[in-house]
Every structure is written in C-alpha cells, then in structure tokens.
N, C-alpha and C positions, 0 to 999 in steps of 0.2 A: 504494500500500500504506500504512498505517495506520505512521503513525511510531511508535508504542510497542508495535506487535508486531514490527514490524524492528528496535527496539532487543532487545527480548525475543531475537528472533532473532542477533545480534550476541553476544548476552549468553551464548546458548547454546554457541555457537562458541565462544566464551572460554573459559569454564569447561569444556569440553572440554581445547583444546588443552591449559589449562593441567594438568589431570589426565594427557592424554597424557604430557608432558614434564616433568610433577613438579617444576614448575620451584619451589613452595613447598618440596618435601622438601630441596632441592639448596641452595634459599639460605638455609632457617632455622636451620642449624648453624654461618652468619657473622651473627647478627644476627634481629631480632623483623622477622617480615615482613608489611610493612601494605598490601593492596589501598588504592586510592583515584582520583581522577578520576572523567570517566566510567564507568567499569568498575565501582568501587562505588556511583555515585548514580545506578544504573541510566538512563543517558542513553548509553550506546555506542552511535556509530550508524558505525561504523567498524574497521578491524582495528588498534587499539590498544589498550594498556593500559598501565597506570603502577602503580609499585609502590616504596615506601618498604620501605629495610632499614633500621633503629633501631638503630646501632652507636655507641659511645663518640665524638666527635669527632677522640681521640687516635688511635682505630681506625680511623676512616673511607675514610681513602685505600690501610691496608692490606685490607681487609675490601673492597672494591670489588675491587681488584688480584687477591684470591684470588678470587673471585666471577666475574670474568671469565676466572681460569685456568681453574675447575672448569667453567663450562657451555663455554668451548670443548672441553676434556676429555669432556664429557659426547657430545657429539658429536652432537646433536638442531638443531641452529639449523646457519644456514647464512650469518649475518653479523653480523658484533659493533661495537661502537662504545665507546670509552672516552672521557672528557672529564672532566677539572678546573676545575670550579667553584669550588672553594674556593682556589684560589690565582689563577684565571682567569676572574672572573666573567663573563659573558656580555654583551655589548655590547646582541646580536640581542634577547635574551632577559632583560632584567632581572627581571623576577620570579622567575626562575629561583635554587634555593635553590643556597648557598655551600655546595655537597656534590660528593661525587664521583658518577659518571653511567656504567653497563653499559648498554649499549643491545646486546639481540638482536635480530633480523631470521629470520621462518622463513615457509614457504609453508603454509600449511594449506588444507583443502579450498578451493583455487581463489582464497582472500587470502592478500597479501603484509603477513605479522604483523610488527607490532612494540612491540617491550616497552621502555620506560623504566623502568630500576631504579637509584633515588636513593639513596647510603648515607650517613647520618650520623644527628646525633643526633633525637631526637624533636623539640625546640622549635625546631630548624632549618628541617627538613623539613613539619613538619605547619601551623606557621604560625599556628595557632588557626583551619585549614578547618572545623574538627568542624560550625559552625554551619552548613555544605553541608549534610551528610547529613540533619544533624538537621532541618533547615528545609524537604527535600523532600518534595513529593506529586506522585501524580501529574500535578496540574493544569498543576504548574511544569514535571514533566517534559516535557508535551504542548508546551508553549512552550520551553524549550529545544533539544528536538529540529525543529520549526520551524527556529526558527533558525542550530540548526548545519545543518541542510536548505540553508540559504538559504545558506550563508558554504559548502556543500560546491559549491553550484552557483554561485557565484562572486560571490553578490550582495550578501553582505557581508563585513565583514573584522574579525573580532574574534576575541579569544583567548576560549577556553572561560569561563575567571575572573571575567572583566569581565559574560560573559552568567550568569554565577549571579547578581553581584551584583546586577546591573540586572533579575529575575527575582525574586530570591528578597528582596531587600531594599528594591527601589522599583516591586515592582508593576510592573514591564514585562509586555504582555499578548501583542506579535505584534513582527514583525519594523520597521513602523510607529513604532511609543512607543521602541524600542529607540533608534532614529536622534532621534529626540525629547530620548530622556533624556541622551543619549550628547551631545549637542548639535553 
C-alpha cells in the first residue's frame, strides 16, 4: 500500500477518535492546546499522537495533575500515565522537554491508541519545531514515511526528530543517504 495514503488513513483515524473523545474540549479549559508531531506534519503512520498544552511554567505540574484527574473522570480511555520531567528529566529520552507528561492509552477501531500530552510553557515545549511544519511537502513526506516504514520493520533505529532533520535540512532522499548522513 502507498505510504501516504496509509498515513492519510492513520490521519483519518485520528481525527476521528479525537472528535469521538473530545479530548481538545476536555483539555483546552487547562491550557492552549497544540496538535504537533507526526499527527500534525501529516506523517502518522501509527496509533499515536502528541499534543502540547501551553500552560504558565508556575502552572505546569498543577494543570497536568488536573488534566489527568478530568480525562480519568471522563471515563473514555482505558490507561493513563503520568511522569515529571521537569524535576526528573529523562535519562532514556533526552530530548524530551523539562515538562510534565499525561499519557492516555485507548482501543479504537482495532488500535491500541496512545496520546502524549506535554504541559508547560510555549518556549519549553515547542522548541522552535515550527521550521517542521513549515519546511514540509509532500516529497519529504514520501521519505519520511519510508523511513519510519523501515525503523517500524526493524531496520533502522532513529527517533522521529533526527529523520526530519536529516530530510528536511540535509537532503536525505531514502533510507541509504540517511545511514550516510547519520555516519
């Protein structure tokens, strides 16, 4: 199948569930809620999504804390995950921003969904990604989904991040040049 209609297809999914479970109505009265990752630079080739809440810093770890009260309350998801970044940064994961972390978990038609929801400030969390979205076309998409293809089927091993840069900033064309540029 055609990797940028299965992302399409993915993308579809998404935006479903996410209407199902209103999960924007639920969290944008703690906070400004920013789609982003794959999910917004149409490259989902997966049952995830990633989502920045834009809350005060001084806010941050209460504005996560209610966030995961309300969608347990809410009663739609069927696994939760909480984690502090900002006092406990991430060994596994250093890129990972100095924020606090809801992670839900739900079954949708036949995938096992999961959401990462970042909360803190705007210059925390967003990093100066902006030059992603801005910097996509299709052409890059067709080469990134390649290559998350490749890293799903075992044959390479990179964070998402790295394959924008390597894509959108040095001209990587296939999974090949990537291992090239990567050195």
């Amino acid at each position: 199948m055609d990797l940028l209609a299965q992302a399409k297809g993915w993308q579809q999914e998404a935006d479903d569930l996410l209407a199902e479970s209103r999960l924007r109505s639920v969290l944008s009265p703690i906070g400004e809620v920013h789609y982003t990752g794959s999910y917004d630079y149409g490259v989902l080739l997966g049952a995830d999504i990633d989502i920045y809440v834009f809350v005060p810093g001084d806010k941050a770890k209460e504005s996560a804390r209610t966030a995961l009260d309300v969608l347990i309350e809410q009663n739609y998801w069927n696994g939760y995950l909480y984690y502090d970044f900002a006092a406990h940064p991430s060994v596994y994961h250093p890129g990972f921003p100095e924020s606090y972390y809801v992670g839900v978990k739900g079954d949708y038609r036949g995938h096992r969904w999961k959401i990462d929801i970042w909360f803190g400030p705007r210059e925390v969390l967003s990093k100066g990604n902006d030059w992603i979205k801005d910097s996509m076309t299709d052409d890059a998409r067709q080469v990134i989904l390649t290559l998350k293809q490749a890293r799903n089927d075992g044959q390479l091993h990179a964070e998402s991040h790295e394959m924008y840069t390597a894509i959108l900033k040095h001209g990587v064309k296939d999974v090949d040049s990537f291992r090239a540029w990567r050195g």
